[in-house]
Rosetta silent file (secondary structure, phi, psi, omega in degrees, C-alpha in Angstrom):
SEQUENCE: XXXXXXXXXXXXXXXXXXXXXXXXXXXXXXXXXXXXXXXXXXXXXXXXXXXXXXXXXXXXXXXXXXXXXXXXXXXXXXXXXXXXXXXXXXXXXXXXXXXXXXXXXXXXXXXXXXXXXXXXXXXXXXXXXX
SCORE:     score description
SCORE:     0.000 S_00000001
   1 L     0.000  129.290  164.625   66.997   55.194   74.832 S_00000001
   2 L   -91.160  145.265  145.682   67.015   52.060   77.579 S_00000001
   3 L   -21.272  -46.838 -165.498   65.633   51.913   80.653 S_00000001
   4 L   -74.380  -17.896 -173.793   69.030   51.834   81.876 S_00000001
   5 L  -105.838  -18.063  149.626   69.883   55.453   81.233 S_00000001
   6 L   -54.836  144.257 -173.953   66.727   57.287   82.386 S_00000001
   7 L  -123.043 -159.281 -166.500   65.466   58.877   85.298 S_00000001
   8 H   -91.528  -34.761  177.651   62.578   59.619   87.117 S_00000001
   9 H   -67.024  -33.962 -168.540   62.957   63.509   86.070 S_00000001
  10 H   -76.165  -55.451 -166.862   63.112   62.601   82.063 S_00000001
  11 H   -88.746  -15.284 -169.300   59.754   60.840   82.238 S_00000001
  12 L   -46.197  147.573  159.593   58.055   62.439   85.282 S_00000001
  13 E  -116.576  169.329 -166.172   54.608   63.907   84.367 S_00000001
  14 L  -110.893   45.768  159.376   52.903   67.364   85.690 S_00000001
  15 L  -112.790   71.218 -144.691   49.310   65.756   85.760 S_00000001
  16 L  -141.545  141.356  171.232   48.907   66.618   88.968 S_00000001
  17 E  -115.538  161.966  167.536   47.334   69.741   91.463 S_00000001
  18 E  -128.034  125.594 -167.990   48.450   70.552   94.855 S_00000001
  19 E  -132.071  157.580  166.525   45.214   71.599   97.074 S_00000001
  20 L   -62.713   95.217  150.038   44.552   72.286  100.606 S_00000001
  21 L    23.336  -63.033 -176.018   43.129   68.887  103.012 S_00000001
  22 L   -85.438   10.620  161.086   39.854   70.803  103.717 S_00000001
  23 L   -52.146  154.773  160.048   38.878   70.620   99.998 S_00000001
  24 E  -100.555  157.919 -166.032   35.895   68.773   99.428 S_00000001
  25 H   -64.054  -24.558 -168.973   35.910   65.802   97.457 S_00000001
  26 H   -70.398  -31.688 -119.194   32.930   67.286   94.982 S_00000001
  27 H  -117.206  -30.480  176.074   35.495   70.569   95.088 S_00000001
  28 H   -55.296  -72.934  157.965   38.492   67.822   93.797 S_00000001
  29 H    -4.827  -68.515  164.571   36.269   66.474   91.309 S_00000001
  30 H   -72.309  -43.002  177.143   35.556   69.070   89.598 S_00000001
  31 H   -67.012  -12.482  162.148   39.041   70.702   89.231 S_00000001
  32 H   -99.305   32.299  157.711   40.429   66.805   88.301 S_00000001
  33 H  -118.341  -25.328 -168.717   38.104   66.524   85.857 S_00000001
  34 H  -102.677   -4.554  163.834   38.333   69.835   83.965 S_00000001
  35 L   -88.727  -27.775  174.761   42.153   69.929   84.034 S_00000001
  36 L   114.624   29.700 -159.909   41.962   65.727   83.024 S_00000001
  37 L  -103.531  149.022 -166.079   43.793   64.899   86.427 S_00000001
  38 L  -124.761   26.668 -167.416   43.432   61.165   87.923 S_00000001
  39 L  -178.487  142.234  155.979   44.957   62.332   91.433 S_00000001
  40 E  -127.565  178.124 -175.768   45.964   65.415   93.916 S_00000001
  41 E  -115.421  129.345 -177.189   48.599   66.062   96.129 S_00000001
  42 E  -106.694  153.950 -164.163   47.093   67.700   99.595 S_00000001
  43 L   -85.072  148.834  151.171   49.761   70.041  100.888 S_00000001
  44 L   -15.409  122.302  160.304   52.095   69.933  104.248 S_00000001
  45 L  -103.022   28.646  165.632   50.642   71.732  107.138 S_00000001
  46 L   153.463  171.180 -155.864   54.041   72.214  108.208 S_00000001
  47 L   -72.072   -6.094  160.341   57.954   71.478  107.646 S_00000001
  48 L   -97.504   -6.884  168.044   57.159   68.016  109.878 S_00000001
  49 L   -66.383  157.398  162.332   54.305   67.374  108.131 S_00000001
  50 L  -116.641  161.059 -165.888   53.830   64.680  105.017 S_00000001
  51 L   -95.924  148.075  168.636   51.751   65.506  101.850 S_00000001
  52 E   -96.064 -167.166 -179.947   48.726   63.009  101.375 S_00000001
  53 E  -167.294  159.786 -163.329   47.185   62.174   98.406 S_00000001
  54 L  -140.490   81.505 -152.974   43.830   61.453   96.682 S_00000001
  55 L  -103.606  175.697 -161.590   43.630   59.414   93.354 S_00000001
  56 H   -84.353  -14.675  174.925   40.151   58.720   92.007 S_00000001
  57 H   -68.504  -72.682 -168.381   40.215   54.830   93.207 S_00000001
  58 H   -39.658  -27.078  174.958   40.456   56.247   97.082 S_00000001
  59 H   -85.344  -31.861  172.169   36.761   58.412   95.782 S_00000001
  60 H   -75.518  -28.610  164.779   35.703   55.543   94.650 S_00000001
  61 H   -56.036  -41.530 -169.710   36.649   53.491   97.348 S_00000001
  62 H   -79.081  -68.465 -166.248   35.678   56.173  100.594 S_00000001
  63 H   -83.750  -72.053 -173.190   32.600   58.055   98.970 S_00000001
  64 H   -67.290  -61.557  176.743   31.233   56.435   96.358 S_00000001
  65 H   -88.909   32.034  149.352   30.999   53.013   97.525 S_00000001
  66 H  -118.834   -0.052  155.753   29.942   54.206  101.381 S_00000001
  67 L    86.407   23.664 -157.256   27.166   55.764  100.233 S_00000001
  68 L  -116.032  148.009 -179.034   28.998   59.368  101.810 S_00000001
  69 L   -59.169  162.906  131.618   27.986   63.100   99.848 S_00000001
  70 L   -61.479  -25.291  171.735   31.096   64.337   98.114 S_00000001
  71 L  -110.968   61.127 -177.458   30.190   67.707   99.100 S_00000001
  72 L  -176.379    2.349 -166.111   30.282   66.816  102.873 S_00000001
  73 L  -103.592  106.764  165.425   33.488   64.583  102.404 S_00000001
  74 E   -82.587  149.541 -171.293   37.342   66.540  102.879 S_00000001
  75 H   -33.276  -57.721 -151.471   40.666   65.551  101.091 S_00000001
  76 H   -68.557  -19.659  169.759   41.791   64.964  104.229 S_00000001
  77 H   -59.522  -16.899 -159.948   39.298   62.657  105.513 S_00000001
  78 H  -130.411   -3.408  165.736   40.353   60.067  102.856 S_00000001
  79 L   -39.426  156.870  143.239   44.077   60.948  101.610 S_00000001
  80 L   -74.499  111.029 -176.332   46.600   58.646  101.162 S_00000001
  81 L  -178.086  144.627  -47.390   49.590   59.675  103.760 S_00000001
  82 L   -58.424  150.293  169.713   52.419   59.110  103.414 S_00000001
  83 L   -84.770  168.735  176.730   52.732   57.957  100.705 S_00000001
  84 L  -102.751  143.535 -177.187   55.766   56.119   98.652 S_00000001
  85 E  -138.781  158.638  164.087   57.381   58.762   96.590 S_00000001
  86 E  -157.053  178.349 -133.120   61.062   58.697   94.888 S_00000001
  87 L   -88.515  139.423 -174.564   63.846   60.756   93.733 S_00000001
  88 L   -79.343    7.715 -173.857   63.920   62.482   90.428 S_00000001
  89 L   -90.853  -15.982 -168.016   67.621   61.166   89.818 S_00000001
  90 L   -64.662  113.898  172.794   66.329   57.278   90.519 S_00000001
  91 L   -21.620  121.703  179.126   66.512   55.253   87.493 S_00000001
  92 L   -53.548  -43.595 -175.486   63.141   53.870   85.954 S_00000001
  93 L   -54.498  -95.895 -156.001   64.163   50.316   86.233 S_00000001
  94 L   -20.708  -32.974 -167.699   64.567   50.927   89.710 S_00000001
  95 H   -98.852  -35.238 -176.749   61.016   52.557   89.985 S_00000001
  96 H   -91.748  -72.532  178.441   59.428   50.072   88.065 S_00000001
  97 H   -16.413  -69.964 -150.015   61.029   47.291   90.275 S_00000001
  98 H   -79.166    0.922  164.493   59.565   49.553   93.548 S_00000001
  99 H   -82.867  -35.399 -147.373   56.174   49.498   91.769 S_00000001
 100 H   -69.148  -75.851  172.885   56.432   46.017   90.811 S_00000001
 101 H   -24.751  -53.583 -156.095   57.211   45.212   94.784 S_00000001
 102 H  -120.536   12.110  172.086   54.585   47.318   96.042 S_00000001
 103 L    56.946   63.630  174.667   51.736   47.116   93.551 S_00000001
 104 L  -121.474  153.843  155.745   51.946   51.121   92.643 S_00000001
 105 L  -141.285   14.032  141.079   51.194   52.308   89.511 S_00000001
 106 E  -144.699  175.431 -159.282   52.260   55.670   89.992 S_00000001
 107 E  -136.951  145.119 -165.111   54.804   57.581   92.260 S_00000001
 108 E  -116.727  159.097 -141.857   54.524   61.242   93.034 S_00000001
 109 E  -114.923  106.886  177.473   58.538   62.514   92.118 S_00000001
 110 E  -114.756  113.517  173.131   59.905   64.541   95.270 S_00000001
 111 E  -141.168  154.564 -171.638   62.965   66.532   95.600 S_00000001
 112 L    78.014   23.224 -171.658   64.020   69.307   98.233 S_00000001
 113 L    82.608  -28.251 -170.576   60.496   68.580  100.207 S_00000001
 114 E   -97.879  140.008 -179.899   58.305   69.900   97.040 S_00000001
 115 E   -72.377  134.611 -154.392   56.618   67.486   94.772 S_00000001
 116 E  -118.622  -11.906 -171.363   57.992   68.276   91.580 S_00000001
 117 E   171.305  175.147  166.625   55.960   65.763   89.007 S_00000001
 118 E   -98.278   95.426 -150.751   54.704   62.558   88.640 S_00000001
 119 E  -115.020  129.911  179.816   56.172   59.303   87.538 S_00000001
 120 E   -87.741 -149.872  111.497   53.501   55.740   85.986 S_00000001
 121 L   -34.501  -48.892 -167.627   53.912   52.925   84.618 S_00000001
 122 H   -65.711  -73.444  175.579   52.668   54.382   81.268 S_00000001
 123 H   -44.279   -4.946 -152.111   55.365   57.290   81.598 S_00000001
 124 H  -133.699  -61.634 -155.042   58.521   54.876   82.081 S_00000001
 125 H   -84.831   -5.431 -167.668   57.446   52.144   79.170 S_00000001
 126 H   -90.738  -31.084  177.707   56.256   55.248   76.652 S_00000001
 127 H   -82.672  -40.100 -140.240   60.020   56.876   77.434 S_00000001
 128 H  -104.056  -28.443  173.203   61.813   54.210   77.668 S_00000001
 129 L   -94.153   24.783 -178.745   60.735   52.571   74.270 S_00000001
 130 L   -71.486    0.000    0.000   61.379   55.849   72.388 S_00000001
């Protein structure tokens, strides 16, 4: 398979939770570490709302190196939002191109308003050289 005939849906990965804003980051932590998760998605607090996000650079960035408790910290204080997200029909070149542009090195995969997976760098060259 090339690059050229892939999508964002063939490679997308699920290693991802969707949690409520008012999480705490120690409450993140734990549940990304015992499922193996590098990132959450915090959910919409309504149909005008956008979903943040929280990948483990942003704890390390926010918490750990301001000196702030993790169990005094919320998702929402420190989310990403919005975020860049794209379509599960978009090609992987194309997606690798809009990482390339925008220094991402993952994407979170959205279609109909719900986040449906997750697409990396890692996922697009591991599929794509199959």
């Amino acid at each position: 398979m090339t690059a050229g005939s892939l999508t964002c849906r063939e490679v997308m990965n699920q290693r991802f939770e969707v949690v409520d804003g008012l999480m705490t980051v120690a409450e993140a932590l734990e549940l990304m570490h015992d499922k193996g998760y590098r990132k959450v998605i915090i959910k919409r607090r309504d149909d005008h709302d956008e979903y943040g996000m929280v990948q483990l650079s942003d704890i390390a960035h926010a918490v750990i190196a301001t000196d702030r408790s993790p169990e005094r910290v919320n998702l929402y204080e420190i989310m990403i939002k919005p975020f860049v997200s794209v379509r599960p029909e978009m090609n992987v070149k194309y997606c690798a191109r809009l990482f390339e542009r925008y220094g991402l090195v993952s994407a979170p995969v959205i279609e109909n308003d719900i986040v449906v997976g997750i697409v990396s760098h890692n996922d697009i060259v591991l599929n794509w050289s199959k």
